[in-house]
C-alpha positions as CSV (number, residue, x, y, z in Angstrom):
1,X,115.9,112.0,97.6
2,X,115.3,111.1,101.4
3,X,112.9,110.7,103.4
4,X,112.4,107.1,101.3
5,X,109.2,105.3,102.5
6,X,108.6,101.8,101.0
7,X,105.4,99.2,102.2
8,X,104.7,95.8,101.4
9,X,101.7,93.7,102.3
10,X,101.1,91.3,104.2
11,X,99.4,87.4,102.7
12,X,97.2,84.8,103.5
13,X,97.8,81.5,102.2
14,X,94.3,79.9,100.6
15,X,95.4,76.8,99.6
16,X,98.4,74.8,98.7
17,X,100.9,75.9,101.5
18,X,103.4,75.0,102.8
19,X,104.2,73.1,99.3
20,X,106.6,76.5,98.2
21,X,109.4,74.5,100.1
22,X,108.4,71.7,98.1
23,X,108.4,72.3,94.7
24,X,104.4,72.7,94.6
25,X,101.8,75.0,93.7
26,X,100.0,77.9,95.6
27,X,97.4,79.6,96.0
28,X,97.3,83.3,97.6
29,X,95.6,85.9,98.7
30,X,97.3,89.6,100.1
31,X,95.6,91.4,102.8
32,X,95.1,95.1,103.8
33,X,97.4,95.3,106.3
34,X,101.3,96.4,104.8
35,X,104.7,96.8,106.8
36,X,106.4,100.2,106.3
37,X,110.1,101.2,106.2
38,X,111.3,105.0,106.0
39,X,114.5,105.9,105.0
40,X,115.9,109.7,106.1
41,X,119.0,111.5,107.2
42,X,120.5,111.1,110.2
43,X,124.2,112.3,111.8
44,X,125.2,108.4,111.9
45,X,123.3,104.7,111.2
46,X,120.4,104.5,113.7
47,X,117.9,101.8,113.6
48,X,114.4,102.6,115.0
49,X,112.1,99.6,115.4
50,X,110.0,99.9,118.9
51,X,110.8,102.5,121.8
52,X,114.6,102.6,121.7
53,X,116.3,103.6,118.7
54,X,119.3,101.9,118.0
55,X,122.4,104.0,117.0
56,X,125.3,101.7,115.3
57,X,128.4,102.3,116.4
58,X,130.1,99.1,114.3
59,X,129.4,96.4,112.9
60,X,129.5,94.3,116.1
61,X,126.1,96.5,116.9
62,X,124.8,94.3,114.1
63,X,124.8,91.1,115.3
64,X,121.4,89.4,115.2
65,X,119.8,89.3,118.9
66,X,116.5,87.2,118.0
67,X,114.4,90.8,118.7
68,X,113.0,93.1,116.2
69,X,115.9,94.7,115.0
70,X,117.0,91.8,113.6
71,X,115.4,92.5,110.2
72,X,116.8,96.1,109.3
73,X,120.3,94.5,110.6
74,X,119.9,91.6,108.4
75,X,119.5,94.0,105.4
76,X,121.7,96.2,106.2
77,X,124.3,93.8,106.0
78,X,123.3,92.3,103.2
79,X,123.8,95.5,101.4
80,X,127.0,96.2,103.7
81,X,125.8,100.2,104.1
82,X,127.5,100.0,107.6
83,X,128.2,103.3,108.7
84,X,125.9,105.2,106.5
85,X,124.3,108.9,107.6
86,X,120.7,107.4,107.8
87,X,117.8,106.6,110.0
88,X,116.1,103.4,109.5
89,X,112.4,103.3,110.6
90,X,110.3,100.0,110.6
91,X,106.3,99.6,112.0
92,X,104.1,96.8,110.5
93,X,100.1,96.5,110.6
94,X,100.9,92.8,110.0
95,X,100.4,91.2,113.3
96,X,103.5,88.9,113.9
97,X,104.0,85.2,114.3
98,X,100.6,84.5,113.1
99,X,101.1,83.2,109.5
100,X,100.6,86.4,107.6
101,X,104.0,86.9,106.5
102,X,104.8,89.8,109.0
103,X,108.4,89.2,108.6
104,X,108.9,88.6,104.5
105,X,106.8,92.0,104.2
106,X,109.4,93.8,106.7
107,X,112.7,92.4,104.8
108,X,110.8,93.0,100.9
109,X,110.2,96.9,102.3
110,X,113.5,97.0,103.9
111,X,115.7,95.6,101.2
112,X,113.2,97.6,98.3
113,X,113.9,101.2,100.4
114,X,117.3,99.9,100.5
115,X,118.0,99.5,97.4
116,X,115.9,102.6,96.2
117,X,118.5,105.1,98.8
118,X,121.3,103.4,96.5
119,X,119.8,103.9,93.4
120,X,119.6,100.6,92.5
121,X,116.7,98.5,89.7
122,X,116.4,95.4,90.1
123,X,113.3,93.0,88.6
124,X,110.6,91.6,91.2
125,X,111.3,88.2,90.9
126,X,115.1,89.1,91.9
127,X,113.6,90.9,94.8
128,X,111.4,88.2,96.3
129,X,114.4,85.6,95.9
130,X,117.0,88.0,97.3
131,X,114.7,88.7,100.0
132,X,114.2,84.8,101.0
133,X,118.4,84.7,100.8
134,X,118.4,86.8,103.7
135,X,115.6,85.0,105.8
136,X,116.9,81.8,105.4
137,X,120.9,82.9,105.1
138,X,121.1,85.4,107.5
139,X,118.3,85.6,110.0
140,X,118.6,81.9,109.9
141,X,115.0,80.7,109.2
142,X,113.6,78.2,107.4
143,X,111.2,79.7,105.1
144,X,109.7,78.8,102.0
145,X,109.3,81.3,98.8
146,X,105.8,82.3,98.8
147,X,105.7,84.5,101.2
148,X,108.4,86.9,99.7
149,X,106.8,86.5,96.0
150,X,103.2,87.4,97.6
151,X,104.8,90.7,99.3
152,X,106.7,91.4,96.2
153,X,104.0,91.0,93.9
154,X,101.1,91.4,95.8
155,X,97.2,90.8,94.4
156,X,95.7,87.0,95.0
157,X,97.9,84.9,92.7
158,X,98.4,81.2,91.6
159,X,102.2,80.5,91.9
160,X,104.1,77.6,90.8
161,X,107.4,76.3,92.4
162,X,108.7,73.6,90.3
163,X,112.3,73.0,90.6
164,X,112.4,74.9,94.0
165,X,112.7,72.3,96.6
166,X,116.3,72.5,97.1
167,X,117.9,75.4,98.0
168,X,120.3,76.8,95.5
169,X,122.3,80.3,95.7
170,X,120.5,83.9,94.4
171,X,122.0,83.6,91.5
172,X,121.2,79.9,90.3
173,X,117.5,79.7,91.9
174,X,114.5,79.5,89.2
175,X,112.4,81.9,89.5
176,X,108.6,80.8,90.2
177,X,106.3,81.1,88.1
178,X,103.4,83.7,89.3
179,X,100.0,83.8,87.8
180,X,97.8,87.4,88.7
181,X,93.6,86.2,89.1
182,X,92.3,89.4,90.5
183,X,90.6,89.9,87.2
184,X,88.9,86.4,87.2
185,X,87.3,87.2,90.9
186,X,85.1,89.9,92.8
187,X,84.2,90.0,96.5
188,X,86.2,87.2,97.5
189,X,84.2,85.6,100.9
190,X,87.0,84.5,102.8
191,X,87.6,86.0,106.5
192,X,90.6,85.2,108.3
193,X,90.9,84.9,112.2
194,X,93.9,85.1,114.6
195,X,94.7,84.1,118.1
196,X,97.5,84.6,120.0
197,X,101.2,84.9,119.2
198,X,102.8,82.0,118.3
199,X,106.0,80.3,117.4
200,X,108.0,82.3,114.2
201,X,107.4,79.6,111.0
202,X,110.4,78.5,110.8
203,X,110.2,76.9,114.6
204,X,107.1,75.0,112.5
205,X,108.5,74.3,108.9
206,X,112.0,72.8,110.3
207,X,110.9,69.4,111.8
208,X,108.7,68.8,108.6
209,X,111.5,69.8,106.3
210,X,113.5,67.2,107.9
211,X,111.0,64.9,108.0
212,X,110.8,65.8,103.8
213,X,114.6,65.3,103.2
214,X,114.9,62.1,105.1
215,X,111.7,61.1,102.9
216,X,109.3,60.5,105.1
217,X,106.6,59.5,103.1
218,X,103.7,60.6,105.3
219,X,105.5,64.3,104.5
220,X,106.4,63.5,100.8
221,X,103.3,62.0,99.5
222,X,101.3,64.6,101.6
223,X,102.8,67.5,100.1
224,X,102.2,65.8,96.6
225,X,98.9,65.7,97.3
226,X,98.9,70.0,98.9
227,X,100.5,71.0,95.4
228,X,97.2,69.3,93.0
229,X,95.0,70.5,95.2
230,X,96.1,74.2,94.7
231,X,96.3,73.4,91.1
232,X,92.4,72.6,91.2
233,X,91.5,74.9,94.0
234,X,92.9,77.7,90.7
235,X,90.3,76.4,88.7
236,X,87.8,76.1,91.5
237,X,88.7,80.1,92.3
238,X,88.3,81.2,88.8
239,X,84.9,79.7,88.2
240,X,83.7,81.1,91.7
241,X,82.6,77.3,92.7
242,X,83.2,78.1,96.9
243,X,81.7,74.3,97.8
244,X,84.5,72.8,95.6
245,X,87.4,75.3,96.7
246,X,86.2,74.6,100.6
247,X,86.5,70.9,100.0
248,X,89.8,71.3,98.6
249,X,90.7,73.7,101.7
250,X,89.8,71.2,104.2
251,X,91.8,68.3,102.6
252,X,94.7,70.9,102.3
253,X,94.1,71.1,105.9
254,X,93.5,67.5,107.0
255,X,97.0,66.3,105.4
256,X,99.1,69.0,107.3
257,X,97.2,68.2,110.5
258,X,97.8,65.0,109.9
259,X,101.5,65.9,109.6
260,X,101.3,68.0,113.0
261,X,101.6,71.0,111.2
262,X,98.3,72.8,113.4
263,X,98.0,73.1,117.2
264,X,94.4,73.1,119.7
265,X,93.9,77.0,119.0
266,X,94.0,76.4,115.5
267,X,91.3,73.1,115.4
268,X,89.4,75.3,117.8
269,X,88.5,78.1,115.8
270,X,88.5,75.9,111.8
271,X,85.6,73.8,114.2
272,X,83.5,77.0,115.0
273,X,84.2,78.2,111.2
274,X,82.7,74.4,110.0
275,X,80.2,74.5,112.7
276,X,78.3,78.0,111.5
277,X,78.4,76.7,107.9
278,X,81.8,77.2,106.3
279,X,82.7,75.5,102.7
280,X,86.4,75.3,103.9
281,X,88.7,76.4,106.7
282,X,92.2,75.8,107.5
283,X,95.6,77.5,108.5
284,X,96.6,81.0,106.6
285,X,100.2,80.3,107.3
286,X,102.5,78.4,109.6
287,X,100.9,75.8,111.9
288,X,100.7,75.1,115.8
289,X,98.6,78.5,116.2
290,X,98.3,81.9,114.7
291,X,95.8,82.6,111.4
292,X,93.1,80.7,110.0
293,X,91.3,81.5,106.9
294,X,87.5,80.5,106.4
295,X,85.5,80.3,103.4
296,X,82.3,81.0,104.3
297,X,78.4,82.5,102.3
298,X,78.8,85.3,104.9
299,X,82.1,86.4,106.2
300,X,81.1,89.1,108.2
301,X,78.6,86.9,110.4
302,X,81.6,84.3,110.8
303,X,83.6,87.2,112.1
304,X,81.4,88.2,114.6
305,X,81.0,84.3,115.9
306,X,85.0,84.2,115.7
307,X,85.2,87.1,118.2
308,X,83.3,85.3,120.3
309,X,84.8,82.4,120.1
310,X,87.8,83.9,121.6
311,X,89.4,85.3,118.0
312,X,92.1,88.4,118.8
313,X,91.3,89.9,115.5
314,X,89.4,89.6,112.6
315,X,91.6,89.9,108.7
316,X,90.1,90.6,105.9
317,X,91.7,89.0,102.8
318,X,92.1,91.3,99.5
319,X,94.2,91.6,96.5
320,X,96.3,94.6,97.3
321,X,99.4,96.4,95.6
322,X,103.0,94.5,96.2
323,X,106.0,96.6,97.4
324,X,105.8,100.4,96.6
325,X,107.2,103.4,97.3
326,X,105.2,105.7,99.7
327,X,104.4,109.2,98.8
328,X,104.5,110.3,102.4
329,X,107.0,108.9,105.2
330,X,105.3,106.8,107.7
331,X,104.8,106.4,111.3
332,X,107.7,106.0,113.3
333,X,106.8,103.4,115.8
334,X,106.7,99.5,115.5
335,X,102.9,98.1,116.1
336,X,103.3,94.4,117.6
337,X,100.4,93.2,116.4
């Protein structure tokens, strides 16, 4: 069966994050860029995810160090395939700490190829939730559930997350409702811009998920507000009305701002976006730096002023496959984005 290569994209979130903590509604888009994992023989367990592979020796070589190993460790001992004859291999086009989901798509590949060595089926939804489990559980970050349904499923999506606010174990989670729109849309004319690496999204969705369980109302009422207007920015999406969706963006963005939720790099570049003529622009992902996403009558123009602006790179937004199984093995080296 081995080599075993599994990818997984990465997302950008149009409208309605970071509600999928909350029990709201989203609204997301995939992008080109995926995160591999190759599975293969090997004399003992080795871990490859940069310049220095990692050969494991016991389960003590397992202990989470905050680095990039973290996330093959994490699943791996979820599974508890400690000792097994195997070389893990991770790289990621996903640039991390920006928003784009970088990590989810690492642990959805991981756990999939995983699971795929040991011959095991199991449905996406249990996947994406089993995924989350070991985010939040092991790895230790606060997260929220869109990201691992949008690497899962892939393809630009309405999702729905009633009944999700609170935590609950694998077993006893709902699972979210996830709603496909690639056949209601074309060329969709969003661009997405990042600059600079930033805090992981958990350093930015803990404060406000205290802030939500103490009910703060500035946090509860806001995130009221986020979920209806990704239930209208659906209906703005399908009918391909761009001024309405912006408008919806914006206030989207102007509540989590609001909130603290974005950062001067951020407001820097969504004010050059709304400056050269964009309907909407506001954060792809976590706040206090990393991704925006513009809507804009010409994308490509925007980019190039973005650049300028000081923009590291430029993301392109498109509904692409979820998880899969490679045909081919992939590189063998970790890009950092």
């Amino acid at each position: 069966m081995l080599p075993i290569t599994v990818s997984a994209p990465g997302r950008v979130g149009v409208i309605g994050n970071p509600t999928d903590m909350y029990g709201g509604s989203v609204l997301s888009c995939t992008s080109v860029e995926r995160a591999y994992v190759t599975v293969e023989d090997a004399p003992r367990l080795t871990i490859v995810a940069g310049d220095s592979p990692l050969v494991v020796g016991g389960r003590d070589d397992l202990t989470l160090r905050g680095d990039l190993y973290d996330i093959p460790k994490a699943v791996v001992g979820h599974v508890r395939l400690y000792d097994e004859p195997i070389r893990m291999t991770i790289r990621s086009d996903i640039p991390f700490q920006s928003g784009m989901s970088g990590s989810a798509a690492l642990v959805v590949a991981t756990l999939r190829a995983m699971w795929t060595y040991m011959g095991e089926e199991h449905g996406s939804h249990h996947l994406a939730e089993v995924a989350r489990s070991i985010e939040l559980n092991r790895m230790q970050n606060v997260c929220g559930y869109q990201d691992f349904y949008m690497c899962t499923f892939g393809g630009i999506n309405y999702m729905d997350f009633r009944e999700k606010q609170f935590y609950r174990e694998v077993d006893r989670e709902h699972y979210a409702t996830i709603e496909r729109l690639d056949d209601y849309v074309g060329d969709l004319p969003f661009i997405c811009a990042k600059r600079g690496v930033r805090p992981a999204s958990g350093v930015i969705h803990k404060p406000l998920r205290e802030r939500w369980l103490d009910g703060d109302r500035a946090v509860v009422d806001g995130y009221v507000r986020i979920g209806a207007l990704a239930r209208e920015g659906k209906k703005a999406l399908i009918l391909r009305d761009w001024p309405r969706l912006g408008e919806l963006m914006n206030e989207n963005h102007e509540i989590q701002r609001r909130l603290g939720g974005s950062g001067p790099d951020n407001e820097q570049m969504i004010g050059v976006a709304l400056r050269m003529g964009a309907w909407g622009a506001k954060l792809a992902g976590a706040g206090n730096g990393g991704t925006i996403i513009a809507l804009h009558p010409e994308p490509e123009a925007l980019a190039a002023e973005l650049l300028r602006a000081g923009a590291e790179r430029i993301i392109r937004p498109r509904p692409s496959q979820g998880v899969r199984v490679e045909l081919a093995p992939a590189m063998d080296t970790m890009s950092r984005g």
